[in-house]
N, C-alpha and C positions, 0 to 999 in steps of 0.2 A: 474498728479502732482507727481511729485518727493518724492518716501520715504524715511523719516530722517534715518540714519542709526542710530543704537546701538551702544554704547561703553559701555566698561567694560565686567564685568561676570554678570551671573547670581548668584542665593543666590546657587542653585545644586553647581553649576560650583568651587563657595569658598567653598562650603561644603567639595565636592569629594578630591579639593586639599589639603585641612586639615586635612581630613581622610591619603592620603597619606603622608601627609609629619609626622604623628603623626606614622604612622606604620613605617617606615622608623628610627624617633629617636628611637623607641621602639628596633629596630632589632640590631642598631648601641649601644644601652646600654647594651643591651646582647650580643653583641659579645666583646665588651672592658669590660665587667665588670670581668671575672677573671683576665685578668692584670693589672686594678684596683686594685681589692685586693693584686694579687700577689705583687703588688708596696710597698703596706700597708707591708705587711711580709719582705720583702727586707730592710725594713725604720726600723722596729724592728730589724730586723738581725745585716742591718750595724752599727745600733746607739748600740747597747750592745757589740758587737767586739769592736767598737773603743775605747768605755768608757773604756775596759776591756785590751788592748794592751798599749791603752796611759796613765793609774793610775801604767800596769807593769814599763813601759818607767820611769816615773817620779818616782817612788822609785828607779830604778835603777841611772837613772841622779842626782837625790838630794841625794839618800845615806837616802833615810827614809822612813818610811812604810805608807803607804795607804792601804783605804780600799776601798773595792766596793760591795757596799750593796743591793739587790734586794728586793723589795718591800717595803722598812725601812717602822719601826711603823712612823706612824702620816703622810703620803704619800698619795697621790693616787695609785692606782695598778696601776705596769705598770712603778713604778719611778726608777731610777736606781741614787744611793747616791753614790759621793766619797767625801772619809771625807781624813783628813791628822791626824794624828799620830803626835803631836811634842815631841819630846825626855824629857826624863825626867831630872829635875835637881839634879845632887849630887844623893845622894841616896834617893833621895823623890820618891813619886808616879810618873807617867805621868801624864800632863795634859791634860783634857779633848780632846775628839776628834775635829775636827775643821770640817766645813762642805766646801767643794770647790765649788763642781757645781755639780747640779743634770740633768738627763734627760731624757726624757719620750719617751715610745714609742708608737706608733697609739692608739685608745682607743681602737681600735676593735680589735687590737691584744692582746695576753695577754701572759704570763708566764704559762704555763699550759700544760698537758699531755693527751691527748685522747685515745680513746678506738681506739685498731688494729695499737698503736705503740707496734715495735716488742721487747720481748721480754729481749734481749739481747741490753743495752743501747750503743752509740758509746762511745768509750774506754775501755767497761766492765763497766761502771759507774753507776751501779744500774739496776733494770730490768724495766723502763722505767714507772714508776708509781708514779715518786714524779719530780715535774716542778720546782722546785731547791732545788738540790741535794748538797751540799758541804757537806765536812768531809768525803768522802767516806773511806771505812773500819777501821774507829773506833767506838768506841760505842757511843751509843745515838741519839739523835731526828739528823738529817740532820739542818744543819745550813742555811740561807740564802746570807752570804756574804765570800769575801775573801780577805785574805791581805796578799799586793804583799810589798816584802822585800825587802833591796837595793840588795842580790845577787841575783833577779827577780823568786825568787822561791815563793810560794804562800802558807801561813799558817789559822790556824786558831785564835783565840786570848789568847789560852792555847799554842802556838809555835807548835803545831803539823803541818808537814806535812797536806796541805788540797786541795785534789783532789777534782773534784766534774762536773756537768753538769746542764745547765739548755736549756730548752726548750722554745719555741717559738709558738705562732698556732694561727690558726682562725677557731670558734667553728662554725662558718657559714660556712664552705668552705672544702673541699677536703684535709684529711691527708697528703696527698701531696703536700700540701704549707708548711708544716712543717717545722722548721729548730732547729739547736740546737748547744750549744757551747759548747766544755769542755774545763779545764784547771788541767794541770797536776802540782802537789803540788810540785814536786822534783825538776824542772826546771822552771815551771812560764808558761811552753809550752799550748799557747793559740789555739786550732782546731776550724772550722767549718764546719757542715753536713746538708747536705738535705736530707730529705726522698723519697726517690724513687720507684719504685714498678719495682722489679727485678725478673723475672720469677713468674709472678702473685704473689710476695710476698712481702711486705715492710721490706725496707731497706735502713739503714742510712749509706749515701756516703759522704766521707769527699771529703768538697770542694777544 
């Protein structure tokens, strides 16, 4: 008598393949998981440049001051405000700020400064220990926002000249995801830097 053949697997058979296909995603999320992140930091980087170039653009094109706000009170961390400035009437006060559009970046990035940033911040803009820095070399606490003027130069809300820098990180991940912006108070002149490790040392390279 003829024996019936077998179809299928065994319970081994789907086990063994399960095992394998499980170690396989496992290897495949650990080798894409730093450019994961690194995406996350990229996504923080470019969303604060552009808020940060296009609030300069529009004071320059409309002829009126904006503002760009980092962290604003009543926010989540992480929110980046631009408000609008409308001129004052006759010799009155201005009135109030106006709020345009706000925007966020990854939750797992953050505004923040780590331990084994060097020293010496990019531009000179502080010694790399406060994650936004505005009003560089005047007195007092560091501010968190800047306002860009219709000649694209950028102040604080006393008309001071207002230099400044903020930083970018993920407190999970390799100081070398890092990035950072400055903006120079004289000219509106917007940079950005990576942190890089140059001769076993860290060091911020404009982009």
């Amino acid at each position: 008598m003829a024996s019936r053949k077998q179809n299928g697997f065994s319970l081994i058979e789907m086990l063994i393949a399960i095992s394998i296909s499980l170690i396989m995603m496992a290897v495949t999320y650990i080798s894409i998981r730093p450019i994961l992140y690194q995406g996350h930091v990229n996504e923080a980087y470019d969303t604060t440049l552009m808020a940060l170039r296009n609030t300069r653009n529009l004071a320059i094109s409309q002829s009126h001051e904006y503002y760009v706000n980092f962290n604003p009170s009543g926010y989540p961390a992480g929110t980046i405000q631009i408000q609008y400035q409308p001129p004052a009437i006759g010799a009155g006060a201005a009135p109030p700020l106006q709020t345009v559009v706000t925007y966020s970046i990854p939750s797992d990035i953050s505004f923040a400064v780590r331990a084994g940033f060097p020293g010496t911040a990019p531009d000179s803009f502080g010694s790399g220990g406060v994650a936004i820095d505005f009003d560089q070399g005047l007195a007092g606490e560091p501010i968190n926002y800047v306002v860009f003027m219709p000649d694209g130069s950028s102040q604080d809300s006393l008309g001071n000249l207002n230099s400044g820098i903020i930083y970018m990180t993920q407190s999970s991940e390799s100081i070398y995801t890092s990035r950072a912006i400055t903006v120079w108070g004289a000219t509106g002149r917007i940079r950005g830097w990576r942190l890089n490790q140059i001769a076993g040392a860290a060091t911020w390279v404009q982009q």
